[in-house]
C-alpha positions as CSV (number, residue, x, y, z in Angstrom):
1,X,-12.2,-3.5,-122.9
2,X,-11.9,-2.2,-126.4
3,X,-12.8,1.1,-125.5
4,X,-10.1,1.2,-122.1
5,X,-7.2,0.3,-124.3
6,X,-8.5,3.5,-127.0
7,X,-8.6,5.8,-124.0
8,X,-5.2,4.5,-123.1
9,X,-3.8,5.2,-126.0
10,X,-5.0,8.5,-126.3
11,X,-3.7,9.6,-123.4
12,X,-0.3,8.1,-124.2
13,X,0.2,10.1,-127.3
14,X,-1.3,13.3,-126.0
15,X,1.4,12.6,-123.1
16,X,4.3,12.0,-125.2
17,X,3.2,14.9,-127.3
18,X,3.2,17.1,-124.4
19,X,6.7,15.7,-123.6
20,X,7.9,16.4,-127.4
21,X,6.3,20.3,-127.1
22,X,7.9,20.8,-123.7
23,X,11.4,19.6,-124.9
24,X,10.9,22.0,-128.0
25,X,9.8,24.7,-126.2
26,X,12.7,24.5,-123.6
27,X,15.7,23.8,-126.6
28,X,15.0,26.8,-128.9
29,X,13.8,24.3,-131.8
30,X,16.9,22.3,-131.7
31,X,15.0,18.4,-131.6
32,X,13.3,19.1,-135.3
33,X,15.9,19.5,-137.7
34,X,15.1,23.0,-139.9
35,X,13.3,24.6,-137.6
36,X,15.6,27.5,-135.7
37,X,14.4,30.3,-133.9
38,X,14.0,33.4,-136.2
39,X,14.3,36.4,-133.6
40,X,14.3,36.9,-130.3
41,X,11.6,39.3,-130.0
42,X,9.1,38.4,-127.8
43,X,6.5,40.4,-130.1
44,X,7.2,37.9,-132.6
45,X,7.2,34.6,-130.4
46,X,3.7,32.7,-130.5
47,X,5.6,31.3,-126.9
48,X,6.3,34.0,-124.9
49,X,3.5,36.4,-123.1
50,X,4.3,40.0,-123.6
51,X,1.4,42.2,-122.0
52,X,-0.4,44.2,-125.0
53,X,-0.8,39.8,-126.1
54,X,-2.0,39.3,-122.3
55,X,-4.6,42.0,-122.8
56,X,-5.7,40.9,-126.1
57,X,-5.9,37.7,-124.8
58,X,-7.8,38.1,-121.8
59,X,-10.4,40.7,-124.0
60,X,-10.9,38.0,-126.4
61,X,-11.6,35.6,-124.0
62,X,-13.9,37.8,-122.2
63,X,-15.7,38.7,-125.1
64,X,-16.6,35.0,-126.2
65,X,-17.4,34.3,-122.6
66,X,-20.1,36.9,-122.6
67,X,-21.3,35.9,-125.9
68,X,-21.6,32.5,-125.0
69,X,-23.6,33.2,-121.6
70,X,-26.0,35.7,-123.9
71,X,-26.6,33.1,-126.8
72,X,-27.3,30.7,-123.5
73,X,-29.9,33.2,-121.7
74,X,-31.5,33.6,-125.4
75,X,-32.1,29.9,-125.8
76,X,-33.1,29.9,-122.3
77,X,-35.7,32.3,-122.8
78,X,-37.0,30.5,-126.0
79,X,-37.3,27.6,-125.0
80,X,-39.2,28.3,-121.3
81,X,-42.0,30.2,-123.8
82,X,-42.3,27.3,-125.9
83,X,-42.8,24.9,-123.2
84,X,-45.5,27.3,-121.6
85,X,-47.1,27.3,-125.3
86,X,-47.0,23.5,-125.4
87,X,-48.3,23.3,-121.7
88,X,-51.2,26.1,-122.3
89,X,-52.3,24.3,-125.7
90,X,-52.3,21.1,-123.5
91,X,-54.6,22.2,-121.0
92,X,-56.8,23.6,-123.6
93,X,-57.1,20.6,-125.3
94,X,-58.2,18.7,-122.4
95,X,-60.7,21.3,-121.2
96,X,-62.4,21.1,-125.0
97,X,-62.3,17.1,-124.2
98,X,-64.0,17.1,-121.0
99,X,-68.2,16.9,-121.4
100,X,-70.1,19.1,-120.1
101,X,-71.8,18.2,-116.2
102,X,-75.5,17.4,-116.6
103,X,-77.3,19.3,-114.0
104,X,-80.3,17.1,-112.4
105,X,-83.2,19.4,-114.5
106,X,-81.9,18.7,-117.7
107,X,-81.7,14.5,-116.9
């Protein structure tokens, strides 16, 4: 029960957060006293998308993607040789364990 009433408070204040960022967003800074919009400008607006910032953005993104997919391939790759070490020293093991068959000559 405990743990329900945390995730509903988290999601209240991430709500009313998203309320307080919308209402700013939409008033030109008017709701927190001080804070006034500089320029209008939209190279200088962390808000508004002009498209060399679209570009950037979508390169970076890109970029991180395809880093994240090559670190993943890497690990991939480690880890499947590692587990065929571990599996081929395992069946090594047991073929040194097992005793040799005694033909009927030697009995």
């Amino acid at each position: 029960m405990k743990r329900l009433i945390i995730v509903f408070a988290v999601i209240v204040v991430l709500i009313i957060g998203g309320g307080l960022t919308s209402q700013l967003v939409s008033s030109d800074g008017s709701i927190i006293p001080g804070l006034v919009r500089q320029t209008s400008n939209p190279d200088a607006s962390a808000l508004e998308m002009v498209p060399w910032k679209a570009e950037q953005l979508f390169l970076f993104i890109g970029f991180i993607v395809f880093n994240l997919v090559g670190i993943a391939v890497t690990l991939a790759v480690i880890m499947w040789f590692l587990n065929w070490q571990v599996k081929s020293a395992g069946q090594a093991g047991k073929a040194s364990k097992v005793p040799a068959p005694v033909s009927a000559e030697e009995g």
